[in-house]
C-alpha positions in Angstrom: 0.0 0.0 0.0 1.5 3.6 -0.8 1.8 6.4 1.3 -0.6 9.5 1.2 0.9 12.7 1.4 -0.5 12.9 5.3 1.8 9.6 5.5 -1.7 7.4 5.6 -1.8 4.3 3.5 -4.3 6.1 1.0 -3.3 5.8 -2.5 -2.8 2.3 -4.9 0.9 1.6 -6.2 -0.1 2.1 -10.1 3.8 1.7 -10.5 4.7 0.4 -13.7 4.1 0.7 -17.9 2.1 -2.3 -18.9 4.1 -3.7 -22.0 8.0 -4.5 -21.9 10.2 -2.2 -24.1 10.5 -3.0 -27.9 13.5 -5.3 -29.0 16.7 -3.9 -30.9 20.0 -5.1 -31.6 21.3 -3.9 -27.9 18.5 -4.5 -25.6 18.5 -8.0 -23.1 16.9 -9.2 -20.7 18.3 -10.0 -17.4 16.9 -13.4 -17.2 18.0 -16.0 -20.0 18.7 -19.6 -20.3 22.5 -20.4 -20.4 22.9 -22.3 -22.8 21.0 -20.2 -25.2 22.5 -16.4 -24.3 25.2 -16.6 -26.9 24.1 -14.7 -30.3 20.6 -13.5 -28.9 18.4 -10.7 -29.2 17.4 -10.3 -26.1 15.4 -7.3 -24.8 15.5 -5.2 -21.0 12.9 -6.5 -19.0 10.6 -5.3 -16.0 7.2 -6.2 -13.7 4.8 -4.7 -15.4 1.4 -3.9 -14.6 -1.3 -4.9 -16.8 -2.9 -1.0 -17.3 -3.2 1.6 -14.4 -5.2 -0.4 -11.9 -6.5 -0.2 -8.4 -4.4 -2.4 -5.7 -6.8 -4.5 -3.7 -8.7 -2.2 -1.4 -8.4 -2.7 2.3 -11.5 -3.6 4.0 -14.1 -1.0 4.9 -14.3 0.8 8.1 -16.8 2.0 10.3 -17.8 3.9 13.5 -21.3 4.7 15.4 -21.9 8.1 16.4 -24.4 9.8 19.0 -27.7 9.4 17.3 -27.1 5.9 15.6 -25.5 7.5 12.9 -23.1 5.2 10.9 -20.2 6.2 9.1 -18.3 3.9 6.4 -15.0 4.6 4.8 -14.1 2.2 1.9 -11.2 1.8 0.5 -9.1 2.9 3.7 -7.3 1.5 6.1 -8.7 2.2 10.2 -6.0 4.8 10.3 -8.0 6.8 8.1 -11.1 7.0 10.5 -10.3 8.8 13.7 -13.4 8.7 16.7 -13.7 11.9 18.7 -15.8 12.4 21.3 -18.7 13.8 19.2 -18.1 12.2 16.3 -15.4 11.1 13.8 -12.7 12.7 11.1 -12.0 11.2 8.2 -9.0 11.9 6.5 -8.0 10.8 2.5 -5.0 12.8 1.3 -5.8 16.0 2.2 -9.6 15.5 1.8 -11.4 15.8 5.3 -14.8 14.8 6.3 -16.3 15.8 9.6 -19.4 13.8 10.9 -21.2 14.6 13.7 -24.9 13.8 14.9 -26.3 17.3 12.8 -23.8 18.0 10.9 -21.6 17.2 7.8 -18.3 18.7 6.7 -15.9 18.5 3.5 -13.2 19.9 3.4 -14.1 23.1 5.5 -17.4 23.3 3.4 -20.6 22.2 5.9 -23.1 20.8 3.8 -27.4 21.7 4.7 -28.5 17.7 5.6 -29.8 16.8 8.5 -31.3 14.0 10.4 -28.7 11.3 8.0 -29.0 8.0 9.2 -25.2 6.5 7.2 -22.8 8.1 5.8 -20.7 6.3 3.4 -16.9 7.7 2.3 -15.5 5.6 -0.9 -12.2 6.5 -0.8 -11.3 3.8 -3.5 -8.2 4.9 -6.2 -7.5 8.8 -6.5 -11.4 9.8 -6.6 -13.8 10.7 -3.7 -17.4 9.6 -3.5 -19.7 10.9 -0.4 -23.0 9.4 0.0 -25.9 9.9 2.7 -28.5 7.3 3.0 -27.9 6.1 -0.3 -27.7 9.4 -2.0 -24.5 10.9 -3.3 -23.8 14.4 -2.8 -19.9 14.3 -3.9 -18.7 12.4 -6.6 -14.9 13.5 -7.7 -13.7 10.9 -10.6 -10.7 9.3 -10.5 -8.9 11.2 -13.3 -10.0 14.7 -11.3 -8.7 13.4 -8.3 -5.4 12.2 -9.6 -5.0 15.6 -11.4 -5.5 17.6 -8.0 -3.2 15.6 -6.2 -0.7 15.8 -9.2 -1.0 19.3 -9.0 0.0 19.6 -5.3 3.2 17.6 -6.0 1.9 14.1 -4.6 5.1 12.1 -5.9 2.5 9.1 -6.4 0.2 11.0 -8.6 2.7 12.5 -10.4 3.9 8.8 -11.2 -0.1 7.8 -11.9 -1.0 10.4 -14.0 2.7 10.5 -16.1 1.8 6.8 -16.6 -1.8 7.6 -18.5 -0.3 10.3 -20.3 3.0 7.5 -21.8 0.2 4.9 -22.3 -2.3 6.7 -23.6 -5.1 4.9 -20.8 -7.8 7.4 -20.0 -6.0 10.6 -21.9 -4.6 11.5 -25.2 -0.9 10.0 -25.0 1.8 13.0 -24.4 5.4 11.4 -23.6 7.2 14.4 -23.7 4.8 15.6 -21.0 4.8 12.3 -19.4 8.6 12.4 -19.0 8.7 15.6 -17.5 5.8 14.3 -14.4 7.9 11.0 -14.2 11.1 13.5 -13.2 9.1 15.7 -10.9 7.9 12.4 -9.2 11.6 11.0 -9.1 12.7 14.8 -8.0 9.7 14.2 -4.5 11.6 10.1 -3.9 9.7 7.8 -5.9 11.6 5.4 -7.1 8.8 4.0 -9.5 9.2 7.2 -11.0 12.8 7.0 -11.8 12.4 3.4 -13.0 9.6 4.8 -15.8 11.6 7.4 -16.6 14.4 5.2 -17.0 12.4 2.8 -19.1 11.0 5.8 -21.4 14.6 7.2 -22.4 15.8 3.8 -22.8 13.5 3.1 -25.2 13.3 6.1 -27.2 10.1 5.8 -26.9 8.1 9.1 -28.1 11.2 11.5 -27.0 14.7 10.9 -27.9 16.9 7.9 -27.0 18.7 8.1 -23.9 21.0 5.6 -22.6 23.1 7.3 -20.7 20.3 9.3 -18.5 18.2 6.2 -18.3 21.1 4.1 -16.3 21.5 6.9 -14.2 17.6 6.6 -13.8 17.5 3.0 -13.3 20.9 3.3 -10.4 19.0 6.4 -8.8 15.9 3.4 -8.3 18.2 0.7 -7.4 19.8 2.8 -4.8 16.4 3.3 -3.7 15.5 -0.3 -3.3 13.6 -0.4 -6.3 14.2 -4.2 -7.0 13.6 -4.9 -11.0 16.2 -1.2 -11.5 18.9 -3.7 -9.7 18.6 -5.8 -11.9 18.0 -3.5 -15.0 20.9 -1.7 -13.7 22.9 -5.2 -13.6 21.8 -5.7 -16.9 23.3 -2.6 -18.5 26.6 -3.1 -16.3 27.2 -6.6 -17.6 26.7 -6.0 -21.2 28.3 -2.1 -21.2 25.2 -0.2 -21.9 24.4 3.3 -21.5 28.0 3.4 -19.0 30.8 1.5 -19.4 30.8 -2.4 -18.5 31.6 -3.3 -15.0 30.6 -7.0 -13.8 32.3 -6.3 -10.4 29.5 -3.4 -10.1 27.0 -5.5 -11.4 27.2 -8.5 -9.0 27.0 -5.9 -6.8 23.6 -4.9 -7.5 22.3 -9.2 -8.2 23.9 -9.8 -4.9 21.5 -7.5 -3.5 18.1 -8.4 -5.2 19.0 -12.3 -5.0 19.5 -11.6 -1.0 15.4 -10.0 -1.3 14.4 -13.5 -2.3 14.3 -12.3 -6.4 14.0 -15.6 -8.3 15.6 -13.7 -11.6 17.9 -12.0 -9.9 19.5 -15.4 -9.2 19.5 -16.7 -12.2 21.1 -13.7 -13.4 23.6 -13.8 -11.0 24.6 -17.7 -11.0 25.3 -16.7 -14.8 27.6 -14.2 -14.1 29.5 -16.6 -11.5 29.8 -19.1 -14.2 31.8 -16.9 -16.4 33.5 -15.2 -14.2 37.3 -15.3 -14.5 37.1 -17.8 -11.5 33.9 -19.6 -12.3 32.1 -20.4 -8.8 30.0 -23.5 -10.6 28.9 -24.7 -7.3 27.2 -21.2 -6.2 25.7 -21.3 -9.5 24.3 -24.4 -9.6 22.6 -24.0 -6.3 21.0 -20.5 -7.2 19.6 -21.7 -10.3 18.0 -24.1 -8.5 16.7 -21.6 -5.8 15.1 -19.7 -8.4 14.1 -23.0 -10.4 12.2 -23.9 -7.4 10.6 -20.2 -6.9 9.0 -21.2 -10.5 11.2 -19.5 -12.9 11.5 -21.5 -15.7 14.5 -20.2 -16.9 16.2 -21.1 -14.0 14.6 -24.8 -14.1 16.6 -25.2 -17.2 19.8 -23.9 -17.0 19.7 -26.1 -13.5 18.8 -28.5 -15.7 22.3 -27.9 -17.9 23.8 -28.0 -14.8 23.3 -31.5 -14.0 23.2 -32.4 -17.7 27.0 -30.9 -17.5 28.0 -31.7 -13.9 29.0 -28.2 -13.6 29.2 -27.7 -9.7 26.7 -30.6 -9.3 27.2 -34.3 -9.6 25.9 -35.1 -12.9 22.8 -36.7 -13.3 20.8 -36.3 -16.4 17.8 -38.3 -15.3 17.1 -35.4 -13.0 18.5 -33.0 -15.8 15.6 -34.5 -17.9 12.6 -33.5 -15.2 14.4 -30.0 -14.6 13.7 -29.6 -18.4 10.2 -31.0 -18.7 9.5 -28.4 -16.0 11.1 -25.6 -17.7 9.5 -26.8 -21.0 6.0 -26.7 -19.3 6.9 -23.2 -18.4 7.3 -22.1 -21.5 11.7 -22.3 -21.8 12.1 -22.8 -25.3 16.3 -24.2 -24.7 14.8 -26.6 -22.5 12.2 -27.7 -25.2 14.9 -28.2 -27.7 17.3 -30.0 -25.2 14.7 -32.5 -24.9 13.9 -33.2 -28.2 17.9 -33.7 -28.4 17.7 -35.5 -25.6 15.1 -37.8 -26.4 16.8 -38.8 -30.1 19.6 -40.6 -27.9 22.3 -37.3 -26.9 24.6 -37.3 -23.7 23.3 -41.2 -23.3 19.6 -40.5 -22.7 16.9 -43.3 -23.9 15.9 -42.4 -27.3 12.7 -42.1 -27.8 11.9 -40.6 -31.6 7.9 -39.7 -30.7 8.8 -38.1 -27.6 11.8 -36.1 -29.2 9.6 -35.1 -32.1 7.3 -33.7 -29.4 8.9 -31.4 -27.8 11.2 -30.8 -30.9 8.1 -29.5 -33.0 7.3 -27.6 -29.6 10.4 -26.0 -30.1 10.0 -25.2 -33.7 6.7 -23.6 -33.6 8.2 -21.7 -30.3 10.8 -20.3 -33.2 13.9 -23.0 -32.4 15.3 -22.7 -35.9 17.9 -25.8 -35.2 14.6 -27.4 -34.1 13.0 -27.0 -37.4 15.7 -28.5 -39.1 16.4 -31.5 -37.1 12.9 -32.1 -37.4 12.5 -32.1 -40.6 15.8 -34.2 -41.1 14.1 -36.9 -39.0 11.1 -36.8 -40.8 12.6 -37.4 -44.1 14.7 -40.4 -42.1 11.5 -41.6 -41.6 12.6 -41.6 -37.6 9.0 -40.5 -37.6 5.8 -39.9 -39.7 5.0 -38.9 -42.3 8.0 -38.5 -44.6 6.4 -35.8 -46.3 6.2 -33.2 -43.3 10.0 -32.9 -44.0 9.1 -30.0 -46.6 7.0 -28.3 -43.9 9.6 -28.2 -41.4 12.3 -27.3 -43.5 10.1 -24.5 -45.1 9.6 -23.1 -41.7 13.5 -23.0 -40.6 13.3 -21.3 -44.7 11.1 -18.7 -43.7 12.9 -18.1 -40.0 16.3 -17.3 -41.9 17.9 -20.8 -40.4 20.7 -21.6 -42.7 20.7 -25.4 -42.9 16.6 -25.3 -43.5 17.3 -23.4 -46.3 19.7 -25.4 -47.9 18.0 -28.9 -46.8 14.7 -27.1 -48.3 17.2 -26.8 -51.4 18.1 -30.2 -51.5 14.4 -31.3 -51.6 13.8 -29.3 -54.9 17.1 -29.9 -56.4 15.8 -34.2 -55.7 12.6 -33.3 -56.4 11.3 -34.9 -53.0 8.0 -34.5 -51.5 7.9 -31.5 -54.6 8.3 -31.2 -58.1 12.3 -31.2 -59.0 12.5 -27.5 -59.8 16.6 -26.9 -60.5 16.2 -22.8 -60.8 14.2 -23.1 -57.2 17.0 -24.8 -55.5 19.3 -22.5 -56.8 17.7 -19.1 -55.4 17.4 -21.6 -52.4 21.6 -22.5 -52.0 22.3 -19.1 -52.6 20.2 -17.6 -49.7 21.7 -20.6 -47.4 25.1 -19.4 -48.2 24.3 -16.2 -47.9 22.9 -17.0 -44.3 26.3 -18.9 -43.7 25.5 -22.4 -44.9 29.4 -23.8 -45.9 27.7 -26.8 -47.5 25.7 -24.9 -50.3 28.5 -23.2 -51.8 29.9 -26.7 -53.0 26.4 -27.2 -53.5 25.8 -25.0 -56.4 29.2 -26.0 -57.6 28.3 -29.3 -58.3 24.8 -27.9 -60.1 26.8 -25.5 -62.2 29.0 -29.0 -63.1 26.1 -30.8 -63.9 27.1 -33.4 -60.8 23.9 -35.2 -60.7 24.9 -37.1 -57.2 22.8 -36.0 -54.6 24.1 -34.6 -52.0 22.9 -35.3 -48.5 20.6 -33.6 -46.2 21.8 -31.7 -42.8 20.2 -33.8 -40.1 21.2 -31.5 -37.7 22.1 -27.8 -37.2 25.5 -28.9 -39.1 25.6 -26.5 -42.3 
């Protein structure tokens, strides 16, 4: 619950945009598998809120005055309701309401009704409804209310109403504006406010790009407490973004969110210790599976890795295989493929072609372009059925720029298999695989240009 300006737990934390930061070239998120960091585009990631919402309103309280008369206050904690001896003060922000036997006052102002039976405050979000006996007499909406309290420098509001104004929710969208509240809020202490900001200039998002200004945002958060700026901040450190790269820094500021029980934050941070100049696997291992068993998938499979590897673990790849499934079933793409890997016989596993075309086509349709291909190879193996789906999944890893697809997909027209022979097709098709960096389709369009009529065989795995 956040603090009202009066220091009462009044307002809702409505902290955070509601959709992560588009993807570029430089952008990565914190929490990634291991195994599957190397080469990514990965994107700066936060909690995110799913529009400006209400948090869940504490229960209503009440008090009976001289005369029966009941007063409710919704919304509010009891702190909010104060019993005098001849009747009660409510206080909401800086809204007050007086209630007596005869009388009823808001904010200074006494209003003419008499001989009220219930009064009822809803205090719920920034607006203010009053009601007697059922009847309203003040109704000030939520946007009203958040503007007032905005314009009295309520660090909250200035957060709330900077958020609308970014997102567009409930106003015409105005970023530049929206900057400018998020750095009056972060100017009053909120460190919600500094972490928007941050996320705004780092994006570029409707007002220049930033970098620089928004790590300084996201460390004047951190140092604040602000848990997902540590590990934004640890983020930018690691990778050099926006300052210059410091790792020694950066554990710094994992160290301190994996300490506040943050399941990503350890993941994060058992990744830096494994490539740390002195690796610490064992650390590693055993804070990957602290946050693997907080739920993070992520986390469930690179402990997975772990034991698959016997780094800083005894290695055990049964166990490896159900930290996978679990990842898998959260939605960890790596682990999906590792199975399917798994499953066609690597590292010593039972093969089991069904089960590894399973998760393997899970993988694909995830976007797993190695998937795609080793699926399709296995398909055309006949490893499982039909032997015609080989042309889809090949056509997919085609279409998701994967260079052994493409030049498998080649192969198929150049052999005419599952489609009609079409030379000219698989031509256009080896030259975009070699352009992708397929090694294998260069000699392949030797050997067309030669008229070498041996054909050549398929990629069954990621192998170019």
């Amino acid at each position: 619950m956040a603090f009202s300006r009066t220091g009462l737990p009044m307002r809702p934390e409505r902290a955070f945009h509601n959709a992560p930061p588009p993807r570029d070239r430089t952008e990565f998120a914190p929490v990634r598998a291991w195994r599957a960091c190397r080469g990514s585009v990965l994107v700066l990631a936060a909690v995110f809120l799913s529009a400006p919402s209400l948090a869940a309103r504490a229960e209503s309280v009440e008090a009976t005055i001289a005369g029966d008369v009941r007063v409710t206050v919704r919304g509010c904690t009891a702190e909010c309701l104060l019993r005098t001896s001849d009747g009660v003060l409510v206080s909401i922000g800086d809204d007050r309401v007086v209630v007596r036997e005869d009388m009823l006052a808001i904010n200074g102002t006494e209003h003419p009704e008499r001989g009220f039976g219930e009064i009822v405050v809803d205090a719920g979000g920034w607006g203010m409804t009053v009601a007697i006996d059922g009847r309203t007499i003040v109704a000030r909406s939520e946007l009203d209310g958040l503007r007032s309290a905005a314009e009295k420098g309520n660090s909250l509001a200035l957060n709330d109403l900077a958020l609308r104004l970014a997102t567009g929710v409930g106003m015409p969208r105005d970023v530049p504006r929206a900057a400018d509240l998020y750095r009056r809020a972060a100017t009053g202490g909120s460190a919600m406010a500094a972490r928007n900001l941050g996320l705004l200039l780092w994006n570029g998002d409707g007002l220049p790009k930033d970098r620089a200004e928004a790590v300084r945002r996201f460390r004047e958060a951190a140092e604040a407490g602000d848990p997902t700026s540590r590990k934004m901040l640890a983020a930018a450190l690691t990778r050099g973004l926006g300052m210059a790269t410091n790792e020694a820094e950066a554990r710094r500021w994992l160290e301190a969110a994996a300490r506040d029980g943050d399941a990503e934050a350890m993941n994060d941070l058992a990744n830096l210790l494994k490539r740390a100049p002195a690796p610490d696997l064992r650390r590693a291992a055993r804070l990957h599976r602290a946050a693997a068993e907080k739920g993070l998938a992520v986390a469930a499979a690179n402990y997975g890795f772990d034991l698959w590897n016997g780094d800083g673990v005894e290695r055990d790849r049964s166990d490896a295989l159900g930290f996978f499934e679990r990842a898998a079933r959260g939605g960890s793409v790596p682990a999906m493929a590792m199975l399917g890997r798994a499953y066609r016989g690597e590292g010593g596993a039972p093969a089991d072609p069904a089960l590894a075309a399973h998760w393997l086509a899970k993988a694909a349709t995830a976007g797993d372009g190695d998937a795609t291909n080793t699926l399709g190879a296995m398909h055309l193996a006949g490893e499982v059925a039909p032997r015609d789906e080989a042309l889809l999944w090949f056509s997919l890893g085609a279409e998701r720029g994967h260079a052994a697809a493409t030049r498998n997909l080649a192969l198929l027209y150049r052999q005419g298999v599952g489609v009609a022979r079409d030379t000219e097709r698989a031509r256009e098709l080896l030259t975009l695989a070699a352009a992708r960096g397929s090694r294998m389709a260069a000699a392949d369009l030797a050997a067309i240009d030669a008229g070498d009529g041996v054909p050549p065989r398929i990629a069954a795995s990621a192998a170019r």
